[in-house]
C-alpha positions in Angstrom: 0.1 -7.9 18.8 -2.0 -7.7 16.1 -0.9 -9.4 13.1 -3.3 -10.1 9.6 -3.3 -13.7 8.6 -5.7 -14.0 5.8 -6.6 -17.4 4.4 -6.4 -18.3 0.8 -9.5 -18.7 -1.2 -10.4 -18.6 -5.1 -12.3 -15.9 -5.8 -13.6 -14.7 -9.6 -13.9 -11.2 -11.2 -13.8 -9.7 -14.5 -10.7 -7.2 -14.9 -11.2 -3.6 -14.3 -11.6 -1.7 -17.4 -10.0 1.4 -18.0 -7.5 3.1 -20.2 -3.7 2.4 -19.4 -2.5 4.1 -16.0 0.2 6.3 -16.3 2.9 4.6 -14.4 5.1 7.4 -14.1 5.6 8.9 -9.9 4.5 12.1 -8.9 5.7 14.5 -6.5 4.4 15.1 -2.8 5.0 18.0 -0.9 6.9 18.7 2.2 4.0 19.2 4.8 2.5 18.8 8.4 -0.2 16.0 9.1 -2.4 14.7 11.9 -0.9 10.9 11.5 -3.3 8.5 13.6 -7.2 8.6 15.3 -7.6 8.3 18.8 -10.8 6.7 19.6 -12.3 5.6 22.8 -11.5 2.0 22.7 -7.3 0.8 22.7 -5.8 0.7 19.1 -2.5 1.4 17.2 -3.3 3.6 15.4 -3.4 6.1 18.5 -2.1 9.0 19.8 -2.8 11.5 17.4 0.7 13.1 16.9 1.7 16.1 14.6 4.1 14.5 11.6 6.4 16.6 9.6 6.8 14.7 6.1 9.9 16.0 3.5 9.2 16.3 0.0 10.0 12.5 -1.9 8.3 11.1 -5.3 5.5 8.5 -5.5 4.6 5.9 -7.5 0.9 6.9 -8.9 0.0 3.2 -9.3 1.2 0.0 -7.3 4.3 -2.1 -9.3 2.2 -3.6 -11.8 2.9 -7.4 -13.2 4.9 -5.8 -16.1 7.2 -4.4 -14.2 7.8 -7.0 -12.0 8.5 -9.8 -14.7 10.7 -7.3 -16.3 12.7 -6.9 -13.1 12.7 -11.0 -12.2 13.8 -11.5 -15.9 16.4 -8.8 -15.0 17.9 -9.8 -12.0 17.0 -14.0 -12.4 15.2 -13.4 -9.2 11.7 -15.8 -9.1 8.4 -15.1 -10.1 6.4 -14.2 -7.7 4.3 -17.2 -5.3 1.0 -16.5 -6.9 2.3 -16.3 -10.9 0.5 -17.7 -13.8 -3.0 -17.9 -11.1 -5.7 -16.1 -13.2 -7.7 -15.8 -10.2 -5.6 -13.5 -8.7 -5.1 -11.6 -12.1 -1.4 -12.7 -11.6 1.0 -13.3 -14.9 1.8 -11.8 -18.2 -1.4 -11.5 -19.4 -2.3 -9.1 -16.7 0.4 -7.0 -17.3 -1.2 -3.6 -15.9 -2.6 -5.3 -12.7 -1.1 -4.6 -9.8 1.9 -7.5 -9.0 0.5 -9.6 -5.6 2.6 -12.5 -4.2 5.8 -10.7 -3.2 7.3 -10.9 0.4 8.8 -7.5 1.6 12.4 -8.9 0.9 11.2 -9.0 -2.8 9.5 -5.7 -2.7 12.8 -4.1 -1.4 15.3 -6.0 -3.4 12.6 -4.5 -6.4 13.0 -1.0 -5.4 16.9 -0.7 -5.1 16.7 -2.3 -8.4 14.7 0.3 -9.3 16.6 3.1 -8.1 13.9 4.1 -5.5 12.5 2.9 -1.9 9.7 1.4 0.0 7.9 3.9 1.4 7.7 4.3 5.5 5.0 4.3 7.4 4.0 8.1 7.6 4.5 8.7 3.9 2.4 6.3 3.1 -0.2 7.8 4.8 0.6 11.1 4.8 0.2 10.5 0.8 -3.0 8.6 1.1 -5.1 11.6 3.3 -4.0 13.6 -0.1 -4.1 16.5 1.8 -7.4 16.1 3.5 -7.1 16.8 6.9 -9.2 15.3 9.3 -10.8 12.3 6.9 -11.0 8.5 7.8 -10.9 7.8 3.9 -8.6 9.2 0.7 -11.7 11.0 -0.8 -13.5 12.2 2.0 -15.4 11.1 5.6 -16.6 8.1 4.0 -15.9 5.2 1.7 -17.2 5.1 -1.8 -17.7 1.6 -2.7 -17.8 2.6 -6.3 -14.2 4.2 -6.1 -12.2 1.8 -4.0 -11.5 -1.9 -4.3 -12.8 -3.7 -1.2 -14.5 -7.0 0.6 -17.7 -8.1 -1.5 -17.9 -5.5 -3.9 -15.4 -6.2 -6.7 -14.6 -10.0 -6.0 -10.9 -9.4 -7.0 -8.0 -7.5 -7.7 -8.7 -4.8 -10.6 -6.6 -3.3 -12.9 -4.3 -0.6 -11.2 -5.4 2.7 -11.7 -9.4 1.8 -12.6 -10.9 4.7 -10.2 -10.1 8.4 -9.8 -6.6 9.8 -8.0 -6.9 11.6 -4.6 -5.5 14.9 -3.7 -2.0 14.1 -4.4 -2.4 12.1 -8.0 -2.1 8.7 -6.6 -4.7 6.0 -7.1 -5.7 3.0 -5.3 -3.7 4.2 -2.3 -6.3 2.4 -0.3 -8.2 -0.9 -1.3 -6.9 -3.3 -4.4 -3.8 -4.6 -2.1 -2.2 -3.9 0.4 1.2 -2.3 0.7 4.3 -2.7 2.5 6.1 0.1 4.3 9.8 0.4 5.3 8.6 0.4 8.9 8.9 -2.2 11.7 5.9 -2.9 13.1 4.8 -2.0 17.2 1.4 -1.5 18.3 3.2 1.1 20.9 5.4 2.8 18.8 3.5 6.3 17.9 3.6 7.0 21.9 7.4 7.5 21.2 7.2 8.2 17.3 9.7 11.2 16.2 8.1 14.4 15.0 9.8 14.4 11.8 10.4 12.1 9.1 9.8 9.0 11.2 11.1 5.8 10.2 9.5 3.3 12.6 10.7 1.3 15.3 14.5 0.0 15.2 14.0 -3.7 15.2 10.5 -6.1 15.0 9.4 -9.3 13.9 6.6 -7.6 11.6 6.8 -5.1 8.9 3.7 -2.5 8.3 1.6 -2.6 5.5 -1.1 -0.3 4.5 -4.0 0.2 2.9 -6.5 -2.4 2.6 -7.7 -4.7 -0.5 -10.0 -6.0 -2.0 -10.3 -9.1 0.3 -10.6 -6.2 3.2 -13.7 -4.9 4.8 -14.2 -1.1 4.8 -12.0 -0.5 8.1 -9.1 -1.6 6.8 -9.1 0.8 3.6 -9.0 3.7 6.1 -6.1 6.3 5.8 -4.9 5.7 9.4 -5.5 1.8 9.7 -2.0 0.1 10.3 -1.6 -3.3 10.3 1.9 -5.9 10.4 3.1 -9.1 8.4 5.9 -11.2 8.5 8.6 -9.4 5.9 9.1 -13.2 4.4 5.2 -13.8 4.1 3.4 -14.0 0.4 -0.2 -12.9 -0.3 -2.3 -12.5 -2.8 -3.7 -9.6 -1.7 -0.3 -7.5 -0.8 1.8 -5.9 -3.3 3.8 -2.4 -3.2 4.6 0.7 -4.6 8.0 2.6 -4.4 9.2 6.2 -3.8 12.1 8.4 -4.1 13.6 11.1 -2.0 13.1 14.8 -3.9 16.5 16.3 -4.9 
């Protein structure tokens, strides 16, 4: 089973600039997908398979540091692993960066807090093609290394929301950090995935995260790369961002 281990390093980068994201969650449709790529060599990401997705809210941006704090200050729940490390744009005076550092327990406890969710697995990347069909990347066939946070180019986390929104209004839903999904990880499971509204497999020893980052080379930050972490592991390149169901 493949599982990402990625090993610590110090890395340097001047914040991204940009005006302040709106932090606000937008609305994705109810809609049909090709979720997956079948390719010639074995993956996990394969079968194709026709996903139905219901209607839910997004986060446009990843849980910044603000938000957070002001939930650990809430709830006396602890900082997060990485807090008060400049390096990895973590602590108060990054408030708009996105928060890294945070095991999935955290990220859920966060949510419910929150009044929302983690995301599962085929939201997440249902919400990431942005209705593109067909594409390996959020804005198109291939990556644009001047739109998306990844391995050499940017030397570090950037400020969430620093490039342009896909389809759906949501940025850096690839590359920056990687996110964690409701879903159990299996490397078998979209054999056997439902048709509609999957949740994942029942019980695993991984959880899914998504995306990519910025310490990730350009095949991670594809829309149908899937990858699993231990729920109680801490990065500092995996963060979150939470939805809602649509009333």
């Amino acid at each position: 089973m493949k599982v990402i281990w990625i090993l610590l390093a110090l890395l340097f980068c001047k914040p991204g600039i940009s005006q302040k994201p709106d932090t606000t969650m937008v609305l994705i449709p109810a809609g049909e997908f090709i979720m997956g790529k079948n390719s010639a060599t074995p993956s996990d990401w394969q079968p194709e398979h026709s996903v139905k997705i219901s209607s839910f809210y997004m986060d446009k941006i990843e849980v910044t540091n603000k938000q957070y704090y002001d939930f650990c200050i809430a709830t006396n729940n602890p900082l997060p692993q990485f807090w008060g490390m400049d390096e990895f744009r973590s602590g108060v005076g990054f408030a708009d960066f996105p928060v890294v550092g945070v095991s999935y327990f955290d990220a859920e406890k966060f949510a419910r807090w929150s009044g929302k969710r983690l995301p599962t697995e085929a939201e997440l990347e249902y919400a990431a093609r942005g209705g593109l069909a067909g594409k390996n990347f959020p804005l198109g066939d291939q990556v644009d290394s001047t739109k998306v946070n990844y391995w050499k180019k940017f030397k570090g986390i950037l400020k969430a929301g620093s490039f342009p929104p896909n389809g759906f209004g949501l940025y850096d839903i690839t590359g920056n950090v990687w996110e964690w999904t409701s879903d159990f990880y299996s490397d078998n499971y979209y054999a056997v995935s439902p048709s509609e509204n999957p949740k994942g497999p029942e019980r695993g020893r991984f959880k899914v995260i998504r995306g990519g980052s910025w310490h990730s080379g350009p095949m991670c930050v594809q829309t149908f790369y899937r990858n699993g972490l231990s729920p109680s592991w801490v990065d500092f390149a995996v963060g979150f961002r939470c939805v809602k169901d649509a009333k």
